[in-house]
N, C-alpha and C positions, 0 to 999 in steps of 0.2 A: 952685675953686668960690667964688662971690661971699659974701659975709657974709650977704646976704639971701638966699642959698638955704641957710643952716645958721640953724638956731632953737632954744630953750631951749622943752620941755616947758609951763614954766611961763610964759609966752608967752600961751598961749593958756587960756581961760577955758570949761570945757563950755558954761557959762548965754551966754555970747556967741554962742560954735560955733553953738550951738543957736537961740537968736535969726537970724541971718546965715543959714545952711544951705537957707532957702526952700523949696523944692520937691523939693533933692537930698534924695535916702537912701542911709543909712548901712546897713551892713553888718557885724557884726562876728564873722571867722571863729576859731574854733580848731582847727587841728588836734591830734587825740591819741592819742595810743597809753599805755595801761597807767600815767594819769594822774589815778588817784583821788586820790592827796594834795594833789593841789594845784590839780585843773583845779576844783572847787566854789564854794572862794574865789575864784574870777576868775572865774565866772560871777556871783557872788553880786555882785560890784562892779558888774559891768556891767549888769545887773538893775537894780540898786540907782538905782546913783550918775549911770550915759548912760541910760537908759532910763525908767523912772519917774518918776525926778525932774525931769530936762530934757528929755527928749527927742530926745537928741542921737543917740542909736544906736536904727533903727529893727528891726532884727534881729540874734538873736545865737543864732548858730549853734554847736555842738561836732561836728567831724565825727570821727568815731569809725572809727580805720585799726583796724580787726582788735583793738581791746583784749581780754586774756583775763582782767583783773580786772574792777572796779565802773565804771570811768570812766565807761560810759553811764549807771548808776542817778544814781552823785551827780551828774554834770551836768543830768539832768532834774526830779531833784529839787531843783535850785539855781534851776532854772528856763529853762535854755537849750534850746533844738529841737535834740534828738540825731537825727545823720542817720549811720549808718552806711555807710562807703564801698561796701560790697559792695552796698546800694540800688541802687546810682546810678550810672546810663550801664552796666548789666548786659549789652548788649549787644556791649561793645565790651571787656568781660572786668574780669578784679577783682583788680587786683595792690596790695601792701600796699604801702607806701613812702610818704614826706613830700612830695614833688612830688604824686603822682599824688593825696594828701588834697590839696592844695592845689586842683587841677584841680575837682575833684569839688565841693570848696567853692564853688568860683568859679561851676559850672554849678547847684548846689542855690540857691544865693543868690541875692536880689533886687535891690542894693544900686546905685546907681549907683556909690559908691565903698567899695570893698572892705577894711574891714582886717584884714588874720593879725597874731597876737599865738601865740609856741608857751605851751601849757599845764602848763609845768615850773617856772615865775616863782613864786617863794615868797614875792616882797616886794611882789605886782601893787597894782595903785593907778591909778586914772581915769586920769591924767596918761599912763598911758601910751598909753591911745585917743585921748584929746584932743589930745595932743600930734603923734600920726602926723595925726591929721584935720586942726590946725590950717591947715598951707601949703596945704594942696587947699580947703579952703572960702573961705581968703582971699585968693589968688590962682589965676586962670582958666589959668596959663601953664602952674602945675606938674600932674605927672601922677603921681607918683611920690614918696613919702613912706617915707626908708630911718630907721629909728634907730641908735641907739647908746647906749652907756652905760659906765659903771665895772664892772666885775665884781671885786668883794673874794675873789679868790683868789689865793691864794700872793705873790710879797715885790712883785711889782710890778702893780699895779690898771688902769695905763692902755690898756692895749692890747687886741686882740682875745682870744676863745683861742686853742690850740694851735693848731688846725689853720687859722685865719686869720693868724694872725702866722709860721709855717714852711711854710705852703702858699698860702693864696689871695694875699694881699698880695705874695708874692714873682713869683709869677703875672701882675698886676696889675701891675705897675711894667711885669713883660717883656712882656707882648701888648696890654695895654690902660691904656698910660698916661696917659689922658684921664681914667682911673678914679681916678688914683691918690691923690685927696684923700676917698675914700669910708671915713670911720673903721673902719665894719666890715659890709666888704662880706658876713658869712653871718650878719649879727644875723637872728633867727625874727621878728622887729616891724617891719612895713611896712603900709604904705596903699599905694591906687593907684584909678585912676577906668576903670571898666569895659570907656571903649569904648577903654585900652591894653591891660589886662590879655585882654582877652577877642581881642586879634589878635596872640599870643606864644605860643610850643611853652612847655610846661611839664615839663622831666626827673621822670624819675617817682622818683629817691631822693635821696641827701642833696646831690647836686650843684644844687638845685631854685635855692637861693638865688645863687647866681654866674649861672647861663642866665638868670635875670629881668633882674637887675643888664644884663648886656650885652645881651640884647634890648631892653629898655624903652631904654636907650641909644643902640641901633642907631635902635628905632626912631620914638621922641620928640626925641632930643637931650639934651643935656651939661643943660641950663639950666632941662630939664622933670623935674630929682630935685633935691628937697630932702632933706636932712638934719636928724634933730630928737635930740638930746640928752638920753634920757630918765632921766639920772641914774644909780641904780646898781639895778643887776637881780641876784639872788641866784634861783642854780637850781642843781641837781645840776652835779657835775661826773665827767665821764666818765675812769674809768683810762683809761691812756696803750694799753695797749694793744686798747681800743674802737676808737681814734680812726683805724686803717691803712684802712680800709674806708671810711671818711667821707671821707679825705684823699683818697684815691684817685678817686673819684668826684668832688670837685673837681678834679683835675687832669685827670679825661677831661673832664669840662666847656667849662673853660678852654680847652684844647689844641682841643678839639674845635670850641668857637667860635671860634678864631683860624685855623683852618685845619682844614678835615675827614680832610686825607691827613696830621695829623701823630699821629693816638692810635690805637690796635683800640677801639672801643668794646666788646670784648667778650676779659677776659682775666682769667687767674689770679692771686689775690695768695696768694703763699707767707710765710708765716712762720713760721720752724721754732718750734714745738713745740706750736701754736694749727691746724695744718690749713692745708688749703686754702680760698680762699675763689673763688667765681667771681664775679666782677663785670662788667656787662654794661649800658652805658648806654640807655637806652631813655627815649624824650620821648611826649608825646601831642602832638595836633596844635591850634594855635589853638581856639578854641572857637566860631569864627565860620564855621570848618571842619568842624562836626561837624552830620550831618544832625538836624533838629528844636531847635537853639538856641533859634532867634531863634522858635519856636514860644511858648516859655514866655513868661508875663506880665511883663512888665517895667517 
């Protein structure tokens, strides 16, 4: 990837974004599940700091997957438009999962360009929207805004997590090595501008982030993702044994976009003394695909 398609956070300016942006709208989603300690404060930023004060973010959305604590109360009381996934697109059925909050965001929103930011960030800070906004406001080519960052866990900080540095990334070299300078192909923080995201299947569970990756890919090109560097992000981290079911679900992803005869999209993970688990990949369709879209106000 060129040097000019990778960028420093700090780069870019909200008051400039904001100046420059013209006509475009801004969108900023979050997906959440059972994120009250920490989804408030990043609403409160974005409130604050892209909306009131510059005007850089013209919507900000928390899409609430199934949470069975507060998450909706303190997001609305931060000030964000709580939309519950089970709302939206009722017709075509209501499964929990981070893709299909993703989907649901994308169809609830107004935004020419869209950004997810996950609501687990305990260090959030403007730079991290402005920074995914920056390459799409200042260049008309990119279409696709990935992040990355330092994660300060355990003796080594540069790399992805677990299951991107022993699952996606090795992935990644093997099926799709055009990919293979993308820091961290399953970071939660990306931008994108509507009329990509809104012509891409969306995996309805943790596989959500690798299926974008290689569609927007497919079907923008290598030179329409930028990368942006947003420093160092501090969020929970998941025991080791969470992560088999997440992993897994990237791997039907992967397999499954490099070739549809090489995975079952639908099989058991065993691990002795945790149960069984069934896993079953399942996508929704483009959103350009779905009848009454392009009804909504845009």
């Amino acid at each position: 990837m060129s040097s000019r398609r990778r960028f420093a956070a700090g780069e870019f300016s909200a008051d400039d974004l904001a100046a420059c942006k013209g006509s475009t709208t801004v969108s900023v989603c979050l997906p959440a599940r059972n994120e009250e300690a920490t989804v408030g404060a990043i609403v409160e930023v974005v409130r604050n700091e892209l909306m009131d004060k510059v005007g850089l973010v013209d919507e900000l959305i928390v899409m609430d997957d199934h949470s069975t604590d507060h998450t909706a109360a303190v997001a609305k009381d931060a000030g964000a438009n709580v939309v519950a996934c089970a709302d939206v697109l009722t017709d075509l059925g209501n499964q929990p999962g981070k893709g299909e909050t993703l989907w649901k965001s994308l169809y609830a929103s107004t935004g020419d360009i869209v950004v997810w930011c996950d609501a687990d960030v305990a260090n959030f800070g403007p730079h991290f929207i402005s920074g995914l906004l920056g390459p799409l406001l200042v260049d008309d080519a990119i279409y696709y805004s990935k992040g990355f960052y330092h994660r300060p866990v355990g003796a080594d900080q540069r790399g992805g997590g677990r299951t991107t540095e022993l699952v996606a990334r090795p992935l990644i070299a093997l099926l799709f090595p055009e990919l293979g300078d993308i820091v961290q192909p399953l970071a939660g923080e990306y931008a994108g501008r509507r009329e990509v995201l809104e012509r891409v299947p969306f995996v309805q569970g943790y596989g959500v982030e690798m299926g974008l990756l290689v569609d927007v890919w497919r079907l923008a090109g290598y030179e329409a993702i930028a990368q942006v560097d947003l420093g160092t992000r501090v969020h929970r981290n998941r025991p080791l044994h969470e992560l088999s079911s997440q992993a897994t679900e990237v791997m039907q992803v992967a397999l499954h976009r490099a070739d549809r005869t090489l995975v079952n999209t639908a099989i058991t993970l065993r691990r002795p003394g945790f149960g069984d688990t069934e896993i079953t990949m399942q996508e929704r369709p483009p959103l350009v695909e779905v009848t009454g879209y392009f009804r909504q106000a845009r």
